[in-house]
N, C-alpha and C positions, 0 to 999 in steps of 0.2 A: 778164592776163586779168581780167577784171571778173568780179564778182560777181552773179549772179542776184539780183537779191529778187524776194519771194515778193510778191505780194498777201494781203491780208489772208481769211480765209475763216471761215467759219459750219457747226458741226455740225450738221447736221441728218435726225431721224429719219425714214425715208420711210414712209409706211405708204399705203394701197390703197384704196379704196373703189368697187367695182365695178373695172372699167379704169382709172380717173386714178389719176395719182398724186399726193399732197400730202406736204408734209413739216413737222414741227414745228421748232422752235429745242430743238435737245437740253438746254438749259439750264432749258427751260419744261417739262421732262419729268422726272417723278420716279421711273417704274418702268413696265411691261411686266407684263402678264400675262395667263395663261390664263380665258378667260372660265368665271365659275364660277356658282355659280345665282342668277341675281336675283330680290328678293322686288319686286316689283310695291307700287308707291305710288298711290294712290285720287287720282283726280282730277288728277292730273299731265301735261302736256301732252304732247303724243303723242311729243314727240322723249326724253323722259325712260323710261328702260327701268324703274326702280325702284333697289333699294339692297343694297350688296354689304358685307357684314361683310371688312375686308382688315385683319387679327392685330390686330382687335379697336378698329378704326376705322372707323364706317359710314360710306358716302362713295354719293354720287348718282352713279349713271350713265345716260350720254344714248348713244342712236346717231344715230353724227354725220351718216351719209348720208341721216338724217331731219332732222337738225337745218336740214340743210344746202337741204333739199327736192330731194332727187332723189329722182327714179322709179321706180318698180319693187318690186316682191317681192323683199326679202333675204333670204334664210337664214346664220345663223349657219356655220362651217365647220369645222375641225380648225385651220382656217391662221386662225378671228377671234382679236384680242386686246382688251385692253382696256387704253387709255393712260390714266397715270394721270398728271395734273395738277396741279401745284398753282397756284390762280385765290385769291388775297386771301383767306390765310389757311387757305385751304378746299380738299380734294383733291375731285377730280372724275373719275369716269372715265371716261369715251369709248371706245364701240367701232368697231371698224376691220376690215377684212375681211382686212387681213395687213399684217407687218410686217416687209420683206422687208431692209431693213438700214437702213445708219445711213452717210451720205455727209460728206465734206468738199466745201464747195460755196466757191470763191472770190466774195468779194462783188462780184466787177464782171461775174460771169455771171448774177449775177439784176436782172432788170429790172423797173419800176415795174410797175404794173396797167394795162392796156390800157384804154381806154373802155368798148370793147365788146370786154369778159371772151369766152371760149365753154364756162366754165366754169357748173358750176348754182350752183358755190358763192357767197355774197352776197359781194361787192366789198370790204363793211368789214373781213372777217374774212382779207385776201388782203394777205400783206406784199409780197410778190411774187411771182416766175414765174422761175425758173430754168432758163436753158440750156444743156441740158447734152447735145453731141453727139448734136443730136436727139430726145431727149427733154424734156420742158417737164414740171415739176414746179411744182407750187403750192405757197407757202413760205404757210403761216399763220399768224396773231397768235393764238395760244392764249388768252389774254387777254379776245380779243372777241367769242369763241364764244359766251358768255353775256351777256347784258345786267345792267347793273347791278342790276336787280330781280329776273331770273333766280337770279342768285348769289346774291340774299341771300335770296329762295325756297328756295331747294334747303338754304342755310347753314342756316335755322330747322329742314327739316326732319330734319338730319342731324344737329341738338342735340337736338330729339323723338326721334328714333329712337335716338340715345346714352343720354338719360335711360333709357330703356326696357329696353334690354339689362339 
């Protein structure tokens, strides 16, 4: 009797934003948590929520279904969290409308980007689309969420607001 192998597979965190679902690379993931008060930053672009003291490390958080430009009136819920990132050096945290588990995805069930996505999410930030017994999940490059001037925006101001503490 021969031996099955396995294909190779990818952990990945699923989390919600409105109905889709997207999932990060667990590796590009540092930690999960409950959203807690953010202080509001002056002049920062609309997808940026402001800055969360986490056991005494300020770190920028964005919502990501703004970053992302989708539509609609969000409201925060019992079920948002806030994924925390680590992007070149710098933790980031991104909110998510829920974060309902954490999958083994084999890598030959996610498939490249379609031309024409029917996602709102922007193409460059789309590693792939996984399928999975009818559900299609959006795999992201955490990475390219921000632009390189983005991150180093946010980086300055996360050393301002360090100093300050």
């Amino acid at each position: 009797m021969e031996k099955e192998e396995r294909g190779k597979e990818i952990q990945v965190v699923i989390f919600k934003l409105g109905e889709e679902e997207f999932g990060g690379d667990i590796f590009q993931i540092r930690e999960i948590i409950r959203v807690p008060e953010i202080t509001p930053v002056p002049q920062a672009p609309d997808f940026v929520e402001g800055m969360i003291n986490l056991r005494g490390q300020v770190l920028a958080v964005i919502d990501l279904a703004k970053r992302f430009g989708m539509k609609g009136e969000r409201e925060q819920s019992k079920d948002s969290r806030i994924i925390v990132v680590e992007l070149d050096d710098n933790l980031l945290g991104m909110i998510v409308d829920a974060v309902p588990e954490v999958l083994r995805v084999p890598e030959d069930k996610i498939e490249s980007t379609p031309e024409a996505i029917t996602s709102q999410v922007h193409r460059d930030f789309i590693k792939g689309i996984a399928n999975l017994e009818g559900r299609l999940i959006v795999i992201l490059d955490l990475n390219r969420i921000l632009t390189f001037k983005e991150k180093e925006s946010l980086s300055r101001t996360n050393i301002e607001k360090q100093d300050n503490l």
